[in-house]
C-alpha positions as CSV (number, residue, x, y, z in Angstrom):
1,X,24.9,230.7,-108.2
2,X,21.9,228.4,-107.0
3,X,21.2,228.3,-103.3
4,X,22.5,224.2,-103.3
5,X,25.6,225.4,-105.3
6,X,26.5,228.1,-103.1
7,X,26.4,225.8,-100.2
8,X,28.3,223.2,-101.4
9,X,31.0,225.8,-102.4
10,X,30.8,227.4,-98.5
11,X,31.4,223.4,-97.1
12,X,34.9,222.9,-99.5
13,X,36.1,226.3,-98.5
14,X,35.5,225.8,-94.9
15,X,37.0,222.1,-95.3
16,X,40.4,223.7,-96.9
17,X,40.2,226.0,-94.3
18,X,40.1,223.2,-91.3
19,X,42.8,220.9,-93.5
20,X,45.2,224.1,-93.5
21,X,45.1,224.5,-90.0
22,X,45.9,220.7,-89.3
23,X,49.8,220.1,-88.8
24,X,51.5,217.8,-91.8
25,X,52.3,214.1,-90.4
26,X,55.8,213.7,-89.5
27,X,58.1,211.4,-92.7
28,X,57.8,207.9,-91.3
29,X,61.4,207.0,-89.3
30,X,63.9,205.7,-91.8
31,X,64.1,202.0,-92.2
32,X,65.9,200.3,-89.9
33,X,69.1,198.6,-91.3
34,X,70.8,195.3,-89.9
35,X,74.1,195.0,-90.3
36,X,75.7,190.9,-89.8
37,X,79.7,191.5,-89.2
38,X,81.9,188.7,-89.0
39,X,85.5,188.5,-87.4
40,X,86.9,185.1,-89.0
41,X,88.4,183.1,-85.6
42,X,87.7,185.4,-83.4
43,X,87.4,183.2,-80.2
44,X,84.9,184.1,-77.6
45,X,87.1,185.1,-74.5
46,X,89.5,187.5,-77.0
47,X,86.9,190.1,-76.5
48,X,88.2,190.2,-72.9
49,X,91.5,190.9,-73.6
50,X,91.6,194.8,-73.3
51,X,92.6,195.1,-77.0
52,X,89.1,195.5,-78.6
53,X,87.5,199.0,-77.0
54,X,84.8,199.4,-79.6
55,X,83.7,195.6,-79.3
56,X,83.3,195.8,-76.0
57,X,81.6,198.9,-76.2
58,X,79.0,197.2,-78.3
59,X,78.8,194.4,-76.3
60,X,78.3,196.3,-72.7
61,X,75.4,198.2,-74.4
62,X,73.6,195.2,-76.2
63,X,73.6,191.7,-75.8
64,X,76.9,189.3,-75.9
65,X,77.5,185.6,-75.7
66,X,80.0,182.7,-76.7
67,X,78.8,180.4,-79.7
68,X,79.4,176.8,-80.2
69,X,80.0,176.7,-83.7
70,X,78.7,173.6,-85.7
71,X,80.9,170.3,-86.8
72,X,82.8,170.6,-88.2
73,X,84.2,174.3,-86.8
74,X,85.6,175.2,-90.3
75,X,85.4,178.5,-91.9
76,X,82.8,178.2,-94.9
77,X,80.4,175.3,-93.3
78,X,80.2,177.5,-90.1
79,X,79.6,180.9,-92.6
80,X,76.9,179.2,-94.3
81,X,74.9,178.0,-91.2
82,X,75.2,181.5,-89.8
83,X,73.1,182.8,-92.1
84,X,71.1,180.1,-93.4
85,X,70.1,178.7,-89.9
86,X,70.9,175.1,-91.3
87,X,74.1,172.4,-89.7
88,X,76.8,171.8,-92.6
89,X,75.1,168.1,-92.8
90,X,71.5,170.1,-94.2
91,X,73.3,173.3,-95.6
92,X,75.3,171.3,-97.9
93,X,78.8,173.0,-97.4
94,X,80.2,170.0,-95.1
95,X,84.1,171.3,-95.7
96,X,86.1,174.1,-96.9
97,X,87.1,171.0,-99.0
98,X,84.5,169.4,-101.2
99,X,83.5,166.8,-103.7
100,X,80.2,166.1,-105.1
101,X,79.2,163.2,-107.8
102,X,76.8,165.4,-109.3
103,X,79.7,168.2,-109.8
104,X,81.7,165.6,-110.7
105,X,85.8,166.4,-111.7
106,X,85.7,169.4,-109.5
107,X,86.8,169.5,-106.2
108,X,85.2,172.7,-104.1
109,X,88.0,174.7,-102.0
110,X,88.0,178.2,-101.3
111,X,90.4,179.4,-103.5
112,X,88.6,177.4,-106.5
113,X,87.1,180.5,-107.3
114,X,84.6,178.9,-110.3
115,X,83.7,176.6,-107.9
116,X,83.1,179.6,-105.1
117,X,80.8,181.2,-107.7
118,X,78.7,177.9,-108.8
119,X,75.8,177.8,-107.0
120,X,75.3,174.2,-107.3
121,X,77.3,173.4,-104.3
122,X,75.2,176.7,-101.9
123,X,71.6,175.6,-103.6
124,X,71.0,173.0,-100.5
125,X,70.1,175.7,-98.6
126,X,68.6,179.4,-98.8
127,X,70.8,182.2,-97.5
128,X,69.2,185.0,-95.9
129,X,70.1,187.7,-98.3
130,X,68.0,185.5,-100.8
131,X,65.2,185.5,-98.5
132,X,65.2,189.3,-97.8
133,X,65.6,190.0,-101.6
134,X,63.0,187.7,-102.2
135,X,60.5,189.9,-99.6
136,X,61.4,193.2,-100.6
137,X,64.6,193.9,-98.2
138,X,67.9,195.4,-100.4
139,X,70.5,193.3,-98.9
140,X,74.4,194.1,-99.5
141,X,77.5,192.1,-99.0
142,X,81.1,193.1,-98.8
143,X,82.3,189.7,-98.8
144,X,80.5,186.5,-97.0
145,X,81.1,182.6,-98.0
146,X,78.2,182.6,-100.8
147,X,77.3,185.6,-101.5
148,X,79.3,185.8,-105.0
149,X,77.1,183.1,-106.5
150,X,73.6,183.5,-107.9
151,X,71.8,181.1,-105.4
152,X,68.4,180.3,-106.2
153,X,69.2,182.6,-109.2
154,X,68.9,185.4,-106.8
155,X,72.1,188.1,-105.7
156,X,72.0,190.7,-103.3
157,X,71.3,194.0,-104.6
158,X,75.2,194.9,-103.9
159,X,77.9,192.6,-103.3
160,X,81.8,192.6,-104.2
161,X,84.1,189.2,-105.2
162,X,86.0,188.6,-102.1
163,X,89.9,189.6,-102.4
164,X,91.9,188.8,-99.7
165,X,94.4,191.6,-99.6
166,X,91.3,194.6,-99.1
167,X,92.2,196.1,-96.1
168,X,89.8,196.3,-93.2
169,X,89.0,200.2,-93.4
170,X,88.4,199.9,-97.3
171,X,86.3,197.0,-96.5
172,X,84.1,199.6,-93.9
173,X,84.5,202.3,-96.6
174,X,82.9,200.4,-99.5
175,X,80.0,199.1,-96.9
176,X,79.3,203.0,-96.2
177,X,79.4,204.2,-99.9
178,X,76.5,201.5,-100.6
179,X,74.6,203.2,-97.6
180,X,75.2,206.4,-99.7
181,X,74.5,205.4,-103.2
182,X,70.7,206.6,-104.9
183,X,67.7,204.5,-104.9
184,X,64.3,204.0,-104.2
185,X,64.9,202.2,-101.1
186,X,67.8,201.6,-99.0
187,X,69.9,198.7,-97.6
188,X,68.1,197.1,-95.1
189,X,70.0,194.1,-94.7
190,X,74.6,193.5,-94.6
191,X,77.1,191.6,-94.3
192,X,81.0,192.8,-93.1
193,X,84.3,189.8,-93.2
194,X,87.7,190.2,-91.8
195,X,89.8,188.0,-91.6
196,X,92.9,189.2,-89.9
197,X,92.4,187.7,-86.8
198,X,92.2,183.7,-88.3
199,X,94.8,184.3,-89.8
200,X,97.0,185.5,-87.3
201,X,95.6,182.8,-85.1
202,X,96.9,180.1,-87.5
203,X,100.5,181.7,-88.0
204,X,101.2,182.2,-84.5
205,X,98.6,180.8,-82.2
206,X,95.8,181.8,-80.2
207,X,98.0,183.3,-77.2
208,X,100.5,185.7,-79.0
209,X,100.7,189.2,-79.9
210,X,100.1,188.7,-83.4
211,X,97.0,187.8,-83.0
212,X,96.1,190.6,-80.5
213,X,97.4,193.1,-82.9
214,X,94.9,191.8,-85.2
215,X,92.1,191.8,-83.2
216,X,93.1,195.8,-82.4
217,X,93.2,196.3,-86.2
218,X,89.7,194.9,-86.6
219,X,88.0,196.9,-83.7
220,X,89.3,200.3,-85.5
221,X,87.8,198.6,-88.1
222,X,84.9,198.7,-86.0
223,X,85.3,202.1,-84.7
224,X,85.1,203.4,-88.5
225,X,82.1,201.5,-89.0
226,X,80.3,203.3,-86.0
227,X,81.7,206.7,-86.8
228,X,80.4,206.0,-90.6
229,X,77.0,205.5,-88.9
230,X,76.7,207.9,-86.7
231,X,77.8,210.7,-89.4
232,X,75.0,209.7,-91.6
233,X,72.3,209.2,-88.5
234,X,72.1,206.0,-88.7
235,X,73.8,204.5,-85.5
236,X,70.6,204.3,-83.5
237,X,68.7,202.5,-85.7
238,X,70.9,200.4,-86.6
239,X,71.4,196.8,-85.6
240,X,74.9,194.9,-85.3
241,X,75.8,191.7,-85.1
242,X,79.4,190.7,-84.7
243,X,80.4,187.1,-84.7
244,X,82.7,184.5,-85.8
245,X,82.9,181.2,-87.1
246,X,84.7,179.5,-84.7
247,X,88.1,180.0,-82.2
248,X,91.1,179.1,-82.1
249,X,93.6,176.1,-80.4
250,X,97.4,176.1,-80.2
251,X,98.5,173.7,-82.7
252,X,102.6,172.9,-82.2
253,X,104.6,171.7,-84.8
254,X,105.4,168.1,-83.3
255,X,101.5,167.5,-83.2
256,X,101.0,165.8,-86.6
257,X,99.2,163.0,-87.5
258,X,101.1,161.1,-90.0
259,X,98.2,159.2,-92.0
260,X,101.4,157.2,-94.4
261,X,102.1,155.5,-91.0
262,X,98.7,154.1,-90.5
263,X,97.8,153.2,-93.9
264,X,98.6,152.8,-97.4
265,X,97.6,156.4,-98.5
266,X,97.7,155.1,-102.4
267,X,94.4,153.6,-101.7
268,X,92.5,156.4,-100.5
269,X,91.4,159.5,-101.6
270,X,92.1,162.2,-99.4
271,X,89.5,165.1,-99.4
272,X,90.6,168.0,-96.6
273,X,93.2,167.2,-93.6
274,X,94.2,168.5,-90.6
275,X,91.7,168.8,-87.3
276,X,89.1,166.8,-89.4
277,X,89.9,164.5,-92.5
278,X,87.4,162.7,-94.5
279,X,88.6,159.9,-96.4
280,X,87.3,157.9,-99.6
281,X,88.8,154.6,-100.2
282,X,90.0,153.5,-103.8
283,X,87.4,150.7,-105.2
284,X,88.6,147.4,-103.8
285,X,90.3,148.6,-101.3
286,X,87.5,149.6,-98.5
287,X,87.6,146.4,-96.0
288,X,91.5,147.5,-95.9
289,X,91.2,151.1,-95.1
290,X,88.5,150.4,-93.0
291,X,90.6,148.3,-91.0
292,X,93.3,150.8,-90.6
293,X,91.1,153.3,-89.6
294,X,88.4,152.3,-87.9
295,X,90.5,151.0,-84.7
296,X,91.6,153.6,-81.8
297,X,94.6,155.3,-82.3
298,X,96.3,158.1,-80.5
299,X,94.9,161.9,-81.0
300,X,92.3,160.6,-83.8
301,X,89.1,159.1,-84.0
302,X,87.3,157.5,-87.1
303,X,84.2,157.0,-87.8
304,X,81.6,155.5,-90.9
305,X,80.2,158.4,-92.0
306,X,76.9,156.4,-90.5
307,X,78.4,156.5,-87.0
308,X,79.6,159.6,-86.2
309,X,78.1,160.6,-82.8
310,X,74.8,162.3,-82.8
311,X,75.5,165.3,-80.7
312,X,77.6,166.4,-84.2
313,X,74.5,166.4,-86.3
314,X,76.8,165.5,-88.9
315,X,76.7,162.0,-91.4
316,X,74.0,162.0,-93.9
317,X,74.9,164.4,-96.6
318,X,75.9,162.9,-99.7
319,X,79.2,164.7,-100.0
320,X,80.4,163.5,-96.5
321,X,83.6,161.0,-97.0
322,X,82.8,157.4,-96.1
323,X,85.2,157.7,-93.5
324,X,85.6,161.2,-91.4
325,X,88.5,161.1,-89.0
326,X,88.4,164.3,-86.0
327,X,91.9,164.7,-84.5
328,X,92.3,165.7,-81.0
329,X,92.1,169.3,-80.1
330,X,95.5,170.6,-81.0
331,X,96.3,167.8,-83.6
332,X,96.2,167.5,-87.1
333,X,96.6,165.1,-90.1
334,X,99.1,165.0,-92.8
335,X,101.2,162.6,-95.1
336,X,104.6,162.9,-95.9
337,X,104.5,164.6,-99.0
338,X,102.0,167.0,-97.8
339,X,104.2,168.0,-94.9
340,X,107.2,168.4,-97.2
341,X,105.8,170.8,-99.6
342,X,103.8,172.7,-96.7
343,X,104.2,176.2,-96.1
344,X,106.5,177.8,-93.6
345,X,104.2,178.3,-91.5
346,X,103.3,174.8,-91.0
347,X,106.5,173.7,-89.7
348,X,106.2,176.2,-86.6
349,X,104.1,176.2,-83.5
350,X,101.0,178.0,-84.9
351,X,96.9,177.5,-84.5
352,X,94.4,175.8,-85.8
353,X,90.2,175.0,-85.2
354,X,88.0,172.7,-86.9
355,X,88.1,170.3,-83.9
356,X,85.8,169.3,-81.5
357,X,83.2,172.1,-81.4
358,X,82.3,171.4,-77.4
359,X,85.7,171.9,-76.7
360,X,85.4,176.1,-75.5
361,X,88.5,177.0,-77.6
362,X,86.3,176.6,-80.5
363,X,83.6,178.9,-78.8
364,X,83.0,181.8,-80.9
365,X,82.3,185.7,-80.0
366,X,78.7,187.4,-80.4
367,X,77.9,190.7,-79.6
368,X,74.5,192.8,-80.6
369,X,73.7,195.8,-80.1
370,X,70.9,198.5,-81.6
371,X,67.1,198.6,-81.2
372,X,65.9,195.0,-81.9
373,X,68.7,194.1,-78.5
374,X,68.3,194.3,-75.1
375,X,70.9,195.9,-73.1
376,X,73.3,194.5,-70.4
377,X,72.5,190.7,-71.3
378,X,74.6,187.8,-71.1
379,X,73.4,184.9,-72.9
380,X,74.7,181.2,-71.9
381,X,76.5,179.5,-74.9
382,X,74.4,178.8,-77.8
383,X,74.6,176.7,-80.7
384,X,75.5,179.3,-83.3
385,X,72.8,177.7,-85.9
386,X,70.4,180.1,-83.5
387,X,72.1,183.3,-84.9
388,X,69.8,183.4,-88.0
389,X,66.4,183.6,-86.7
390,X,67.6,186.9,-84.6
391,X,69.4,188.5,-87.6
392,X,66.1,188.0,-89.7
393,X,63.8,189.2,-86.7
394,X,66.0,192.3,-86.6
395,X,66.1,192.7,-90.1
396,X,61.7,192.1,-90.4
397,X,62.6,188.8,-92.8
398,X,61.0,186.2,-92.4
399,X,63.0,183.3,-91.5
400,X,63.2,179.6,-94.0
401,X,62.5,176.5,-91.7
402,X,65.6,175.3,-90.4
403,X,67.6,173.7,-87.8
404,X,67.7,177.0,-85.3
405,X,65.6,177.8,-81.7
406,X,65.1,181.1,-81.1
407,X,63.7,180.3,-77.5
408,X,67.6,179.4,-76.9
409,X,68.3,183.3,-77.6
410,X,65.5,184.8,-77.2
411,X,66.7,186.6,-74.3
412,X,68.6,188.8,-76.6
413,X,65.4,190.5,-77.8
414,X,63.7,193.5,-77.0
C-alpha cells in the first residue's frame, strides 16, 4: 500500500479506536406529558374538607388556588374557556342552551348529541388540543365539552364520545391504556371529566354528604390516576392540572322565579332558565316584554343584551338573547309548566351555579402539581380564562391570542 494510503488507513483506525473508548450519550428524558383533569362543580373550599387525601396531596406539593369562573358560571361555556383561553362572549358557547341563526332549527343543549358533535357551534374559537395537534403534540381526551367534534377539521389523536354512566376508575383506566398503546410518539397533551361531584351538588346541595361522598369517589379516582403514573414512570414528569368549572350554591325548593307571573310567556321565546335566562321576544311583541322585564324585581335582574355590566365581559355575541335575566344567588327561573313536568329532584332543596361568578360560592378549585409548578404556592383568585396559557406553557404549545394574563398566574411557574 502507498505511503499516503497507509497513513490515511493508521488515522481511521486510531479514530475508531478514540470513538470506542468514548461513552454512548444517555436516550434523551422521555417527553413530558400534561395532563388537564376536571372535577365538574367542584367548589374551591371542598378541597378543605378532609375528604379529598390525594387532592390535597397534589395541591400541598404544587401550586393551588380558587378560580372565578366566567359569566355565565355554566358547565360548557366555563369548559370551553378553560382550554381555549377565550370568555363565553368570544368563545362562542354563551350557554349550555343555544341558538344560532346560521344553525338555524336547532337548538344546541348538551344532550343534543348532533349538535355536541357539529363543530359549527365550537369553530369561534381554537381549543388547545387543536393547537397542539396542529404543532406536533399527540393530544388525548377521555371526555371534555368539544372534544367529540372535528373543530377546525382537526381531532385529537384519541378521544372517546362522552357517556355519562362510565365510572370514574374506567374513565382513569382508558386514560392509562392510551399512555400504553404503540406509536411513534406519545401523548403529550390530556384531558380527564368527572362529573360526580355536580351532580351530587345539584340533587342535594353544596353542604351534604352526598356531595362529600362524591368528592371521596373522585379523589380515588385520583389516587388511580397517580398509582397508574407512577407504575409506568411517569409521575415525575408529569404535569397535573385539576379544576373545575364553577361551585356550587344551595338552591331551596321555595326559591323559584315564576317568569308566567311577570309576563305573558306566549310572547317570548325562552332559551335556558334557571340562575341565568336569556329571553327572545316574539316579533311584535318586544316594547311589551321589554317592559315586563326590564324593571327591578325581586331576586332577578334584566338586562339588553347591550347593557349587561362590563365586569361580565358578556353581550356581544350574536347568539346572546336580546334579553339575559341573572337571578340572585340561590334563585332560579321557571314557568308553570316547566315546574310541573320537572324532575324530582327539582321539587326538593338541592344546588345549583350559573349565578353571579364574583359571588365565592361559584369560586372553582385548582391544583398543579409536576415539573412545570412551583411548590408550596398559594395563588390569589384568578379569573379562570388564565388557566390556558399555563396548561400550554406546561405542555411546550404555543398558546392562540386570547382573552388570558399569565402575569396573573405566573406565580405558579417554575
Amino acid at each position: 500500500m502507498p505511503r499516503p494510503f497507509r497513513l490515511c488507513a493508521l488515522f481511521l483506525l486510531l479514530l475508531v479506536a478514540a470513538c470506542a473508548g468514548v461513552p454512548t450519550a444517555p436516550p434523551p428524558p422521555q417527553a413530558r406529558l400534561t395532563l388537564l383533569v376536571s372535577i365538574d362543580g367542584f367548589r374551591a373550599d371542598y378541597l378543605d374538607r378532609g375528604v379529598t387525601p390525594t387532592l390535597s396531596g397534589l395541591a400541598a406539593d404544587g401550586a393551588r388556588g380558587a378560580m372565578r369562573p366566567s359569566f355565565p358560571s355554566l358547565t360548557f361555556p366555563n369548559h370551553y374557556t378553560l382550554v381555549t383561553g377565550k370568555r363565553p362572549d368570544r368563545n362562542g358557547i354563551v350557554d349550555n342552551v343555544m341558538q344560532d341563526a346560521d344553525i338555524p332549527g336547532v337548538t344546541f343543549t348538551m344532550s343534543n348529541h348532533a349538535a355536541v358533535i357539529d363543530p359549527r357551534w365550537w369553530d369561534q374559537a381554537t381549543p388547545i388540543w387543536v393547537s397542539a395537534e396542529q404543532q406536533g403534540v399527540r393530544t388525548g381526551t377521555m371526555f371534555w365539552p368539544g372534544s367529540e367534534a372535528a373543530i377546525h377539521g382537526v381531532r385529537p389523536t384519541r378521544w372517546a364520545p362522552f357517556v355519562k354512566a362510565t365510572p370514574a376508575t374506567d374513565r382513569v383506566d382508558g386514560l392509562l391504556a392510551w399512555l400504553d398503546a404503540p406509536g411513534d410518539r406519545p401523548l403529550g397533551l390530556g384531558t380527564l371529566y368527572f362529573d360526580i361531584v355536580d351532580t351530587a351538588g345539584h340533587h342535594y346541595g353544596p353542604d351534604s354528604a352526598e356531595v362529600n361522598a362524591a368528592a371521596a369517589e373522585v379523589d380515588a379516582a385520583l389516587a388511580r390516576l397517580v398509582a397508574g403514573l407512577k407504575a409506568r414512570g411517569l409521575y415525575e414528569t408529569t404535569n397535573l392540572v385539576v379544576v373545575a368549572d364553577h361551585g356550587m350554591a344551595p338552591l331551596p325548593a321555595a326559591h323559584r322565579i315564576l317568569l308566567d307571573e311577570i309576563l305573558d310567556v306566549t310572547k317570548v321565546k325562552l332559551v335556558g332558565v334557571g340562575a341565568v335566562t336569556g329571553v327572545f321576544p316574539e316579533p311584535g311583541a318586544q316594547a311589551e316584554v321589554a317592559a315586563a322585564l326590564l324593571r327591578p324585581h325581586p331576586h332577578m335582574t334584566c338586562w339588553p343584551k347591550a347593557k349587561i355590566p362590563a365586569r361580565f365581559h358578556f353581550g356581544t355575541n350574536p347568539r346572546i338573547a336580546p334579553i339575559v335575566c341573572l337571578s340572585e344567588t340561590g334563585w332560579y327561573t321557571t314557568t308553570i309548566k316547566r315546574r310541573q313536568t320537572a324532575d324530582e329532584w327539582d321539587r326538593r332543596d338541592g344546588g345549583a351555579h350559573g349565578f353571579d361568578p364574583y359571588d365565592p360560592r361559584m369560586r372553582a378549585v385548582f391544583v398543579a402539581r409536576g415539573p412545570a409548578f412551583r411548590s408550596g404556592v398559594t395563588l390569589p383568585v384568578f379569573d379562570n380564562v388564565d388557566v390556558y396559557p399555563l396548561v400550554a406553557r406546561a405542555a411546550g404549545v404555543r398558546p392562540e391570542a386570547g382573552d388570558w394574563r399569565l402575569a396573573d398566574v405566573k406565580a405558579a411557574l417554575r
